[in-house]
DONULUM-678901 format. One line per 4 residues: number of its first residue (from 1); for each residue z, x, y of C-alpha. Coordinates in pm, whole numbers, plus 50000, padded with zeros to 5 digits. Layout:
N
NUM = Z:X:Y; ...
This chain:
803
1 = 11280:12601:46948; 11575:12817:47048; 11544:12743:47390; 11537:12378:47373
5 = 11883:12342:47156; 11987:12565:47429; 11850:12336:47725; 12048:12022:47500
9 = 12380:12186:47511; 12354:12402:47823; 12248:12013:48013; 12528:11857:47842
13 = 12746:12130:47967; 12605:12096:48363; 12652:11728:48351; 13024:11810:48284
17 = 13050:12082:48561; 12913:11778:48782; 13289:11670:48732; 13333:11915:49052
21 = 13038:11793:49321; 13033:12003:49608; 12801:12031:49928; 12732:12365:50157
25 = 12782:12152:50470; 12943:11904:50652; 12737:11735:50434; 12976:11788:50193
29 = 13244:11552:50313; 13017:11269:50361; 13147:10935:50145; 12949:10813:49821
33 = 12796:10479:49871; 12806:10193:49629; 12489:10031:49604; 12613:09638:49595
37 = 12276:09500:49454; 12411:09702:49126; 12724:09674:49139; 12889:09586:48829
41 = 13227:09511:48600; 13053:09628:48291; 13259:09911:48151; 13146:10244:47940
45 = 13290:10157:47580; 13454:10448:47600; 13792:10414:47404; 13930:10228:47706
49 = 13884:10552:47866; 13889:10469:48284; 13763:10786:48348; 13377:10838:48217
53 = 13083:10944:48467; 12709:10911:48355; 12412:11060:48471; 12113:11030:48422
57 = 11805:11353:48550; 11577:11283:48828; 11789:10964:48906; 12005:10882:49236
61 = 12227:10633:49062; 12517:10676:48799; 12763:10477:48615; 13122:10559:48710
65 = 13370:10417:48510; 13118:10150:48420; 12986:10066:48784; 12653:10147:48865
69 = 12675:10358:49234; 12416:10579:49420; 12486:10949:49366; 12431:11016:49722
73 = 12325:10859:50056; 12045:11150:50057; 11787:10979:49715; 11670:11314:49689
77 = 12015:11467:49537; 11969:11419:49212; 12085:11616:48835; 11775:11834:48789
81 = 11722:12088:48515; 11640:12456:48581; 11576:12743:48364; 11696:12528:48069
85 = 12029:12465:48244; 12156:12074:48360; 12252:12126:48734; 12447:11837:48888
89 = 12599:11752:49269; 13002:11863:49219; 13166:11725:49458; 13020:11343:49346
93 = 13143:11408:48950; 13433:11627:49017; 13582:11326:49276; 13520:11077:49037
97 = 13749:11201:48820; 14017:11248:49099; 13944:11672:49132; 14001:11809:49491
101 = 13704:12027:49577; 13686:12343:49835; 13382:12525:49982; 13375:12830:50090
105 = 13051:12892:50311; 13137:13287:50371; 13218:13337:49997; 12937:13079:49846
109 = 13294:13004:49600; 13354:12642:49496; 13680:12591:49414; 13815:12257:49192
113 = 14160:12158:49149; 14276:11872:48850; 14580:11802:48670; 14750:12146:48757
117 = 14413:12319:48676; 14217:12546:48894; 13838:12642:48887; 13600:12899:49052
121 = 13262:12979:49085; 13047:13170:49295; 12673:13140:49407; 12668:13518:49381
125 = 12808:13592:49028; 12756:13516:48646; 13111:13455:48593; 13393:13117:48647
129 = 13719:13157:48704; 13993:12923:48491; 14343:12973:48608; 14265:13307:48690
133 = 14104:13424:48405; 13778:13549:48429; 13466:13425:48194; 13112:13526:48165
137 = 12883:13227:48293; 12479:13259:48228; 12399:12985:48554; 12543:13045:48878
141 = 12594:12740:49138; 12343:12685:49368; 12247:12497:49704; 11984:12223:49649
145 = 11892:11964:49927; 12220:12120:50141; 12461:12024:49815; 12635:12250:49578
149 = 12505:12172:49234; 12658:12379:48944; 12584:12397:48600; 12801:12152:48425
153 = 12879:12299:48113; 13048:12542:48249; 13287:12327:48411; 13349:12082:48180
157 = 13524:12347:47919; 13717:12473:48227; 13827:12132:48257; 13843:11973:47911
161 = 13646:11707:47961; 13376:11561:47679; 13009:11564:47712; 12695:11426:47607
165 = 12341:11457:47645; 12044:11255:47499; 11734:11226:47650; 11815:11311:47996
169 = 12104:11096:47962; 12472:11291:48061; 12766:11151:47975; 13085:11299:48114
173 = 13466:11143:47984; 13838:11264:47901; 13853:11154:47522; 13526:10996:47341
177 = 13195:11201:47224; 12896:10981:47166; 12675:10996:46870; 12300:10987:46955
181 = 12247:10778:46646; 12509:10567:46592; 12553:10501:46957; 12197:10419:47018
185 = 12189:10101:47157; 12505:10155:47423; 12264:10485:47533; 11972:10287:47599
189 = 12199:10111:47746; 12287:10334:48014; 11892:10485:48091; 11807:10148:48172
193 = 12062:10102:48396; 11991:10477:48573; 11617:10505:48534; 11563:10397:48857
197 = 11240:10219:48825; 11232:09974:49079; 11227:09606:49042; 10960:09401:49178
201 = 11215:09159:49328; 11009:08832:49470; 10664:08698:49515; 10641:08836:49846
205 = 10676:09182:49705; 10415:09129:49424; 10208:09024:49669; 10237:09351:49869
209 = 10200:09563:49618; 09859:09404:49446; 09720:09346:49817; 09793:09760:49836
213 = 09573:09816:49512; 09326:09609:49627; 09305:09772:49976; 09252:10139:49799
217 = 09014:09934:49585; 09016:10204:49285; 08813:10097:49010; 08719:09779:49266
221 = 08526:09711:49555; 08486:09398:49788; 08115:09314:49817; 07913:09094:50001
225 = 08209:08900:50108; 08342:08858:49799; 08634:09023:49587; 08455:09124:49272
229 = 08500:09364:48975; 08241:09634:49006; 08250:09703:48624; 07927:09916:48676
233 = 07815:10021:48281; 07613:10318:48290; 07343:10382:48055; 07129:10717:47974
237 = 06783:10714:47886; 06705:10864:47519; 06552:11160:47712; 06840:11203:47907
241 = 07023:11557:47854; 07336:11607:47633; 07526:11687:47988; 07443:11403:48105
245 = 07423:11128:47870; 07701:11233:47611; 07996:11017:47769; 07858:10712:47615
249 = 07971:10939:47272; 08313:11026:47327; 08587:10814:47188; 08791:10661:47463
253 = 08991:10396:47335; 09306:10401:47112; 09188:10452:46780; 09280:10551:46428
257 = 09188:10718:46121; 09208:10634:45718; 09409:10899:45533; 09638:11027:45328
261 = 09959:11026:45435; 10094:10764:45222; 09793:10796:44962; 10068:11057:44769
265 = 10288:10800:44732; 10053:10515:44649; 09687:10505:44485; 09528:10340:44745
269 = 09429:10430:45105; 09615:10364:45435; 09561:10359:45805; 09549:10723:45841
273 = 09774:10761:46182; 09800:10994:46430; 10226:11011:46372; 10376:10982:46000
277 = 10520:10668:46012; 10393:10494:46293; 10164:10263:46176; 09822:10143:46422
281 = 09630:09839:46381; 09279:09818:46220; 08976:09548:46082; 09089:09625:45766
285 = 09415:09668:45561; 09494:09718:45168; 09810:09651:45021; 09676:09785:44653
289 = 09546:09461:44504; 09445:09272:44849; 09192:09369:45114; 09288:09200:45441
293 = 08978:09194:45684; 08863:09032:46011; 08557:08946:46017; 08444:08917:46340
297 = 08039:09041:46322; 07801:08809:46500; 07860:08451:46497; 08159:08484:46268
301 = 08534:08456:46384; 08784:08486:46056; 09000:08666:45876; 08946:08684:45521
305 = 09179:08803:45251; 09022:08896:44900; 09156:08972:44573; 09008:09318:44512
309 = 09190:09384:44140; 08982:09409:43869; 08661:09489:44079; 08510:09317:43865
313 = 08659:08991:43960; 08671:08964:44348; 08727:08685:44481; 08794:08533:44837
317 = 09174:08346:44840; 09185:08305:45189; 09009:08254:45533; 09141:08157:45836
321 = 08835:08068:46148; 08917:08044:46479; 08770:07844:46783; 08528:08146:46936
325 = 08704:07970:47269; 09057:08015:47192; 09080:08356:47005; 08900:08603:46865
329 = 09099:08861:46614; 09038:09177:46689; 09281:09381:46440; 09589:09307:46229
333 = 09925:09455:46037; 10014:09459:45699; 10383:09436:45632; 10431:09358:45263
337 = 10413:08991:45263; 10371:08953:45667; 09999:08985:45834; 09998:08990:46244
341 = 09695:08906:46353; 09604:09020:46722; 09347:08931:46968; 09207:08806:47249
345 = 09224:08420:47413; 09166:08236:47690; 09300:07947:47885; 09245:07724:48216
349 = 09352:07855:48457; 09552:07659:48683; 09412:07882:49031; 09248:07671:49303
353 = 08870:07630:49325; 08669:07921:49471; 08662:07925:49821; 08806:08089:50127
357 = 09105:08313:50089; 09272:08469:50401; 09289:08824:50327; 09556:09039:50613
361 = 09434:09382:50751; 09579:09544:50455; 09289:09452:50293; 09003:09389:50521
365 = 09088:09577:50798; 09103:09268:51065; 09388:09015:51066; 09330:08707:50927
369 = 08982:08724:50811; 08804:08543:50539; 08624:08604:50233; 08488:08426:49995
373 = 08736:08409:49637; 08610:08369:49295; 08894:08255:49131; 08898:08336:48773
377 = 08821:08009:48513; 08977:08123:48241; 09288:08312:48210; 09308:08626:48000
381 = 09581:08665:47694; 09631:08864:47370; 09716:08622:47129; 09917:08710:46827
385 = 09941:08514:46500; 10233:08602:46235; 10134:08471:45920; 10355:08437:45601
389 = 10074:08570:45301; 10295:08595:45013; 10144:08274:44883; 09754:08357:44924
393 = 09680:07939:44852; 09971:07827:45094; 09950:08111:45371; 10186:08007:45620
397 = 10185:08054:46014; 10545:08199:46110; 10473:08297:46490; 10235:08275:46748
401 = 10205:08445:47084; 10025:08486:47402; 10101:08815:47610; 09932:08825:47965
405 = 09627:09066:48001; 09395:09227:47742; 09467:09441:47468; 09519:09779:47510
409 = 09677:09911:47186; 09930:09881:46948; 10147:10029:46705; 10400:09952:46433
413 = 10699:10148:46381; 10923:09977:46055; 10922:09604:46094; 10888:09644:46489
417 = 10524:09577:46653; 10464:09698:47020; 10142:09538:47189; 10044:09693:47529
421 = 09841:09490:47733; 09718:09518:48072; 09633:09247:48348; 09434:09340:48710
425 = 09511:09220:49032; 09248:09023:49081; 09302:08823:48787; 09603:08717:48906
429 = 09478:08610:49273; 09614:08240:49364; 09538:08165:49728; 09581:08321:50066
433 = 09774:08674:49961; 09976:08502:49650; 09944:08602:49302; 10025:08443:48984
437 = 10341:08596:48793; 10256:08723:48472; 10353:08467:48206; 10351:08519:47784
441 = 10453:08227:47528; 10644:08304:47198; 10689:08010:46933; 10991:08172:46848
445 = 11140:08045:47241; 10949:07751:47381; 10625:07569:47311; 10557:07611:47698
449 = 10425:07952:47921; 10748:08127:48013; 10678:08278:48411; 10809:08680:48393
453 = 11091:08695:48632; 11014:08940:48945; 11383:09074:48917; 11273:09185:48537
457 = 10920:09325:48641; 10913:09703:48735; 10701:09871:48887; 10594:10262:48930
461 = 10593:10336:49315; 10336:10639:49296; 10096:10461:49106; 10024:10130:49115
465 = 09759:10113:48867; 09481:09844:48853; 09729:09536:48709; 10020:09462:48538
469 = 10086:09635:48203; 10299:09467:47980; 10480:09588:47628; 10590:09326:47412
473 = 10760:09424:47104; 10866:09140:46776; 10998:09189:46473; 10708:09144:46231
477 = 10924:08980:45973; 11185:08803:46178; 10986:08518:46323; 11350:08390:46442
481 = 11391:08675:46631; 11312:08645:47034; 11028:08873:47152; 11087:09164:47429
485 = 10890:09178:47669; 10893:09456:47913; 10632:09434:48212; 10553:09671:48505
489 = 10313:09642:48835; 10131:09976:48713; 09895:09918:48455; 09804:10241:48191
493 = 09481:10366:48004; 09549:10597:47685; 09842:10562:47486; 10041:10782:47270
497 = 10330:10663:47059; 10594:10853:46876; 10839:10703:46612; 11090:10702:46926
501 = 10892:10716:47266; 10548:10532:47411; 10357:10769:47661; 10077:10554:47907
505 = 09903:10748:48116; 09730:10595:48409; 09436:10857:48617; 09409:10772:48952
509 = 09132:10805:49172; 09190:11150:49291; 09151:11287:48933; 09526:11304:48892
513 = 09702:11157:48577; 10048:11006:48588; 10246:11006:48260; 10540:10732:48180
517 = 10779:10781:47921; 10962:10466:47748; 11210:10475:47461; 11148:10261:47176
521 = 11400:10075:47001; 11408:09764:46803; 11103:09614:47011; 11181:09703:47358
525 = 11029:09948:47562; 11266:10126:47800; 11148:10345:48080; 11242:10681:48099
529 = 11074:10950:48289; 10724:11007:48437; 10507:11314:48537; 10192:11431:48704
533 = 09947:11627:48600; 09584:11734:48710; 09271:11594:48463; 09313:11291:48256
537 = 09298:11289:47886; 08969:11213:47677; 09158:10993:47382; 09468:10958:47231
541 = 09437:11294:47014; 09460:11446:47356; 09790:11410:47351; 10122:11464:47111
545 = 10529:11506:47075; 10692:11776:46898; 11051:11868:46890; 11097:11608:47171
549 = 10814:11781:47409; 10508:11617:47500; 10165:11829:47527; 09877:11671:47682
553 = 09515:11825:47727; 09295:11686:48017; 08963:11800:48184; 08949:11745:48594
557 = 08671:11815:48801; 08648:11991:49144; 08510:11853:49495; 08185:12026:49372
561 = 08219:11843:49058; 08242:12129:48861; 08467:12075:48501; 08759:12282:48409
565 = 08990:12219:48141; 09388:12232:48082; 09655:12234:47891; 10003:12099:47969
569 = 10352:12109:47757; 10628:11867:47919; 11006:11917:47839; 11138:11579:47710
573 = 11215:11520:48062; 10906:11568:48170; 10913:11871:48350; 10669:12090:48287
577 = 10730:12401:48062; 10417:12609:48005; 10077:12540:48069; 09710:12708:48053
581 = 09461:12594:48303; 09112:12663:48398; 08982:12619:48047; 08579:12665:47977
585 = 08475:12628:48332; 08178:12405:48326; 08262:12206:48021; 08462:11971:47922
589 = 08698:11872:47642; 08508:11631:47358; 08792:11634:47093; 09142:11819:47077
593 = 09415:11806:46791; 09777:11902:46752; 09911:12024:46494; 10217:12206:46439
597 = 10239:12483:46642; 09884:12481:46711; 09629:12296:46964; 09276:12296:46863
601 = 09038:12169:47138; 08654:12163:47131; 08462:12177:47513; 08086:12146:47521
605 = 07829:12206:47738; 07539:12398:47558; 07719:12553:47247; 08070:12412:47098
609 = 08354:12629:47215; 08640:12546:46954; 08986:12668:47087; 09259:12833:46896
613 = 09566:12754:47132; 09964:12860:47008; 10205:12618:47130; 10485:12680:46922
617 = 10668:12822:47238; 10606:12539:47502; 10755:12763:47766; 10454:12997:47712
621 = 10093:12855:47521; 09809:13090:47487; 09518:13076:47355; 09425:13281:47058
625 = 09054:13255:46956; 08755:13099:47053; 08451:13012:46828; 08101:12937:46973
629 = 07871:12732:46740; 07550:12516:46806; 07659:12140:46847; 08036:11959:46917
633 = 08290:11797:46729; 08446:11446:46885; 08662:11451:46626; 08915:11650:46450
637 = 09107:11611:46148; 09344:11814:46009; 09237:11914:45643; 09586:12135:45582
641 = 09767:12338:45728; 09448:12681:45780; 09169:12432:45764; 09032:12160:46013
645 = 08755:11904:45958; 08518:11819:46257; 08267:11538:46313; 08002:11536:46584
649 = 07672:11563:46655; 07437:11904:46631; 07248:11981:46938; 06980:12190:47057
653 = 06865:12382:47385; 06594:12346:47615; 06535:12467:47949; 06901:12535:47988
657 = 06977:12171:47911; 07155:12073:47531; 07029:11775:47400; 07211:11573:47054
661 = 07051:11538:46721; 07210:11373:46417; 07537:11386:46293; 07720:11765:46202
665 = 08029:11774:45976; 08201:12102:45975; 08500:12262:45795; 08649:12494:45984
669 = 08906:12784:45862; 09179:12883:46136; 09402:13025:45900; 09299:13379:46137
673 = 09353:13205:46465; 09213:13448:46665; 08919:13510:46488; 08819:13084:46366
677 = 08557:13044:46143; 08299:12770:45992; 08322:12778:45683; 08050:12477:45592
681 = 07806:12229:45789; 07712:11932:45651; 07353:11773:45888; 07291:11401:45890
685 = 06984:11255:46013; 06777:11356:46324; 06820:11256:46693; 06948:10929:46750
689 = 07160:10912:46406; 07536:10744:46491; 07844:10672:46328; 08110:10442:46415
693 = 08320:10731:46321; 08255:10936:46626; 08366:10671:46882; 08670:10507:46655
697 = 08746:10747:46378; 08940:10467:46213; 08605:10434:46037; 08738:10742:45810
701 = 08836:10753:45474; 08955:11099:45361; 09151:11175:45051; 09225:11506:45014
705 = 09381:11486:44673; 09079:11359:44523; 08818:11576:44741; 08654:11245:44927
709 = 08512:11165:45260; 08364:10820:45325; 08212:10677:45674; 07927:10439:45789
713 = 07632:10616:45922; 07340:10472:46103; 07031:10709:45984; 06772:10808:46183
717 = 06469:11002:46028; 06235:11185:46219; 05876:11072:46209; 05762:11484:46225
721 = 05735:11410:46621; 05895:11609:46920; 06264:11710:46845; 06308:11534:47156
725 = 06179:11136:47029; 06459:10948:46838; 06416:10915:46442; 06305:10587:46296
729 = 06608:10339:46161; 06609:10387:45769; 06919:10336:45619; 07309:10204:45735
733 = 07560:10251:45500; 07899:10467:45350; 07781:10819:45303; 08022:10902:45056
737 = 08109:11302:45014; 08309:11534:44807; 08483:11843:44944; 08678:12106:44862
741 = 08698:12444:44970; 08492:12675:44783; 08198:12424:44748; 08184:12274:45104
745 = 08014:11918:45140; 07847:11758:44834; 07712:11404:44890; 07829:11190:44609
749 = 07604:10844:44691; 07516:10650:44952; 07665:10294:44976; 07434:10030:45185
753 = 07468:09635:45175; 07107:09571:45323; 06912:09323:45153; 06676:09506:44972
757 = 06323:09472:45131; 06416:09399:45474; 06145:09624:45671; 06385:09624:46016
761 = 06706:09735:45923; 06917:09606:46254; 06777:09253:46168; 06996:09286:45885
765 = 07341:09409:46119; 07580:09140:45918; 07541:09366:45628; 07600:09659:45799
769 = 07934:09828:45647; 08225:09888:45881; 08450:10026:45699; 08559:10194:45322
773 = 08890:10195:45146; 08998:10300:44825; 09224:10138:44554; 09275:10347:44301
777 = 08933:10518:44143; 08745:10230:44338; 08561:10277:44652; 08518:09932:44833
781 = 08295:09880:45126; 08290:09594:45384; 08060:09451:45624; 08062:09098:45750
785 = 07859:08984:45514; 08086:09098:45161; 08249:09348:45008; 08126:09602:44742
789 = 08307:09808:44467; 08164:10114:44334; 08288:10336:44095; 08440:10659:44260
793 = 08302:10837:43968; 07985:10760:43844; 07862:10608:44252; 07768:10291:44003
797 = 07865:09906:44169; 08123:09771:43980; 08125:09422:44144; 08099:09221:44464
801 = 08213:08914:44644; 08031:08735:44949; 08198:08698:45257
């Protein structure tokens, strides 16, 4: 991690030698323009200071003594980073703080005068010049886009002037030093003003830009005269191959895990997250003594909250049923004596009825011609509900919300919640070429649906998505407190989230994947930076930040169709540092972890390739060791720091074809990481055998201090037929496990809620159990229809309470 501390100081240093902009031409002594549609008095807080430049990489603009100006007339000279070293145009910074600049084309010498001070520096050597004296220099100037940028550091001793860097942010003055901390909010300040994501503006320009999606007509098509969703589900037959039929298997939303990482702290299990202290969203939440669950199975459409302590008492205080119409819960936060609630709803739409809408040539290729619109009825919302549960018999509602679009995923970081939801196009058609605005409603502000401003809606010129993504953020406990709402003509797919940054990816149609950054900070999302990179990413595991860089595994596909696999590390700018690609031609990635310094990554096509990857340098990742096994794992989880627990399904091989069979556990030892081993299997059921696990592994208990493993399993027993027919149905339930490292898997008991008798099992699918928690030496399992308590122990029920 020496480089990057050296990339922090050596940017802060370039954005100072920016003080001194040059160019190699005539170029050079063209004017900076001020861009009057940002043009403002708002001054840096800078002790007064009226000298103070900010910058801000891969942007055009920058604040100068608190006015927001372009850089350059030319949008492409911009502060870049190369080699770990901040390089910024000199003559623009060095003018704005009143230095004369000279180039000299035979020499390649810069040379800055200021306040009796003189400067050098050459294209062709590592040294600068000061008065004279002559200093070693480890970046050179160079000519980029026929401009002299210099590295600023560099400079800015020469000079004396202050600097700052956070985040890509540079901050150049004569007298103040920022604190990244304590001067948080004033930073984020700045990015947003010099991110230069551009602002949707009017209706006329929404308009353009959905009419654009809907002319490339992505994941859309227009058919038979008529603008509809092609939303084509694809099924494979039970004899289809593993190749071919194994997608339907792979996790692909945003997901989460039970764990331990505040079970130490606490007898009772948590949401086990993918980031320490980023909390995600589930069915089910414990706070010790209550079990908060929405039960949403079948006809039901509640949330119920039950006493859980003693076991022996449970007993329902609380349930709260919706309208199936208006909303339908789909997961909530705990936040001591605050519960949010989130889910879908729907309301009238105020569009016109179906009929004709004009459609230009953008779209149909002939001006003014007509097709046949199917407005949508209903409009589309995630709905929100803050509820005060300190008082189980007088639970109060605080807040309520409704958030254009459908839920994506969210997260909780302290007392903030961020929501991500995304809206299509065509969802937002009006009439001939208009669209609706994207609207939201917080109790907090008005009783009424609040229109999102075009001038505050973004959007990401390269990719336009499929909608409008939007990324509301409330404090969970301040119901006083206004909600932010951020929204962008771009919609995403996979999210990651960090305790300080949200990553959305978005894959386009040409296999491509583009990758936004956005700071997070007390409920806003502020844009940052965004990248590009070939593949697109199988989950949210596929993805992580360390140290402030983002690594990202994605599988692509050729124009044969062929699958390769890759591995990307991204500086916290998002340029790219190291990368391996061309993974397990053929195959393609099922499940991948970070960990540390590690990647682990499991590709499949006949056997289960698990990868052993180093990434503790992320200027150059390798891979270490490889281990070929029968079967895959779509998901791993870190048991500590040698050891790392996959869940999957075994396969087997047949005329060069793999085909699944039940579930395989494995525990695998890395602690050699070129040579990985598997240390135990653990086989449930026969073909056809599933768990909710391996599609959302927030269906996982694991509690490493106590040696347990807990998940739902649909068993499937083979009837002594062909490997090939699917088992018959014979038991759903918690398979409950013990594990520990010299012994391997031992099942413990086997926790079902089906009435006993019942011949066909999926009659019985209210009683299947979703998930199990613990509370202290108490295993509890839920389904829709109640919750059970069984003795950790002796696998013996120790009460029960209908739901």
């Amino acid at each position: 991690m020496l480089k990057k501390v050296m990339v922090i100081f050596a940017l802060a240093a370039v954005v100072i030698a920016a003080v001194t902009v040059f160019a190699a031409t005539d170029k050079l002594n063209e004017t900076r323009t001020e861009k009057d549609s940002r043009e403002e008095s708002w001054r840096m807080p800078v002790n007064g200071s009226q000298r103070s430049v900010a910058l801000y990489i891969k942007s055009p603009l920058a604040l100068v003594n608190g006015k927001t100006i372009t850089i350059d007339e030319d949008a492409a000279v911009i502060p870049v980073i190369e080699n770990d070293r901040a390089f910024a145009p000199l003559r623009f910074v060095s003018e704005s703080f009143g230095a004369e600049v000279e180039w000299d084309d035979a020499t390649k010498t810069v040379t800055a005068r200021e306040g009796g001070k003189t400067v050098r520096m050459s294209a062709d050597k590592d040294v600068i010049e000061v008065d004279g004296d002559i200093l070693a220099t480890d970046a050179r100037v160079k000519i980029i886009n026929d401009r002299v940028f210099a590295p600023l550091r560099a400079f800015a001793d020469a000079f004396g002037k202050k600097t700052f860097y956070d985040r890509g942010l540079i901050i150049i003055s004569d007298d103040e030093e920022f604190d990244a901390v304590r001067d948080k909010e004033i930073i984020n300040g700045f990015i947003k003003k010099l991110n230069n994501l551009p602002t949707v503006g009017s209706a006329d320009k929404f308009a353009e830009l959905a009419l654009e999606y809907v002319s490339v007509g992505r994941n859309h098509i227009l058919f038979k005269g008529s603008i509809m969703d092609e939303g084509v589900a694809f099924e494979s037959s039970e004899e289809a191959p593993m190749a071919a039929s194994a997608a339907g298997d792979v996790a692909t939303s945003d997901s989460l895990v039970q764990g331990e990482a505040d079970a130490e702290s606490q007898d009772y299990s948590t949401t086990n997250t993918q980031v320490d202290g980023v909390d995600e969203a589930d069915v089910i939440k414990t706070d010790g003594q209550y079990i908060y669950y929405v039960n949403s199975e079948s006809s039901k459409n509640k949330i119920q909250v039950a006493r859980a302590v003693p076991a022996e008492d449970m007993v329902v205080e609380f349930t709260a049923e919706y309208n199936v119409e208006n909303f339908m819960p789909q997961e909530i936060f705990i936040d001591g004596d605050y519960m949010a609630a989130i889910g879908s709803s729907t309301v009238q739409s105020d569009a016109p009825a179906n009929g004709e809408i004009a459609l230009d040539d953008v779209v149909t290729g002939a001006a003014n011609a007509k097709r046949m619109a199917f407005y949508p009825e209903y409009e589309a919302y995630t709905h929100v509900i803050v509820y005060n549960v300190a008082d189980k018999n007088n639970v109060v509602i605080e807040r309520t919300m409704d958030i254009s679009g459908y839920y994506v995923s969210s997260r909780r970081i302290g007392d903030n919640v961020y929501i991500v939801t995304n809206r299509n196009y065509y969802s937002l058609i009006r009439g001939d070429n208009e669209f609706f605005a994207p609207r939201y409603k917080d109790s907090s502000v008005s009783t009424e649906y609040i229109d999102v401003k075009y001038d505050d809606m973004r959007y990401f010129p390269k990719n336009m998505g499929d909608g409008v993504m939007t990324v509301a953020g409330f404090n969970l406990r301040d119901s006083g407190a206004d909600a932010k709402i951020s929204t962008f003509a771009g919609g995403g797919g996979q999210i990651y989230v960090s305790k300080e940054n949200l990553y959305v990816t978005a894959t386009d149609f040409s296999g491509t994947t583009d990758i936004y950054k956005f700071a997070l900070y007390d409920g806003e999302a502020i844009y940052q930076h965004e990248a590009k990179v070939s593949g697109s990413p199988v989950n949210q595991f596929s993805m992580d930040e360390s140290e402030g860089f983002f690594r990202i595994a994605t599988t692509e596909y050729d124009e044969n169709g062929v699958e390769s696999n890759n591995l990307f590390i991204l500086t916290p700018t998002l340029d790219q540092a190291g990368s391996i690609t061309g993974i397990a031609e053929g195959e393609r990635i099922y499940s991948a972890r970070f960990m540390g310094g590690r990647a682990y990554m499991v590709t499949f096509k006949l056997t289960d390739p698990l990868f052993t990857i180093d990434v503790s340098d992320p200027y150059a990742p390798k891979i270490l060791g490889e281990l070929k096994i029968p079967g895959y794992s779509e998901y791993l989880h870190p048991y500590d720091e040698t050891r790392v627990l996959g869940f999957g399904k075994d396969t087997f091989e047949r005329d060069g074809q793999a085909f699944y069979k039940g579930m395989k556990m494995s525990l695998f030892d890395v602690s050699d990481v070129a040579a990985p081993r598997e240390l135990f299997t653990e086989y449930i059921g026969d073909r056809g055998t599933n768990s909710e696990l391996l599609q959302n592994h927030k269906a996982l208990l694991f509690d490493k201090k106590r040696g347990l493993l807990a998940f739902p399993v649909d068993l499937l027993e083979s009837r002594g037929a062909s490997e090939l027919e699917w088992g018959e149905f014979t038991f759903q339930g918690a398979f409950v496990y013990s594990i520990d490292t010299e012994k391997g898997f031992e099942l413990k008991g086997r926790v079902t809620h089906i009435t006993p008798g019942v011949q066909n099992l999926y009659e019985d699918y209210e009683r299947f159990v979703r998930r199990a928690i613990m509370i202290g030496d108490v295993l509890y399992t839920v389904s829709a229809g109640e919750i059970v308590a069984t003795d950790i122990s002796s696998m013996m029920e120790k009460g029960s309470v209908s739901l």
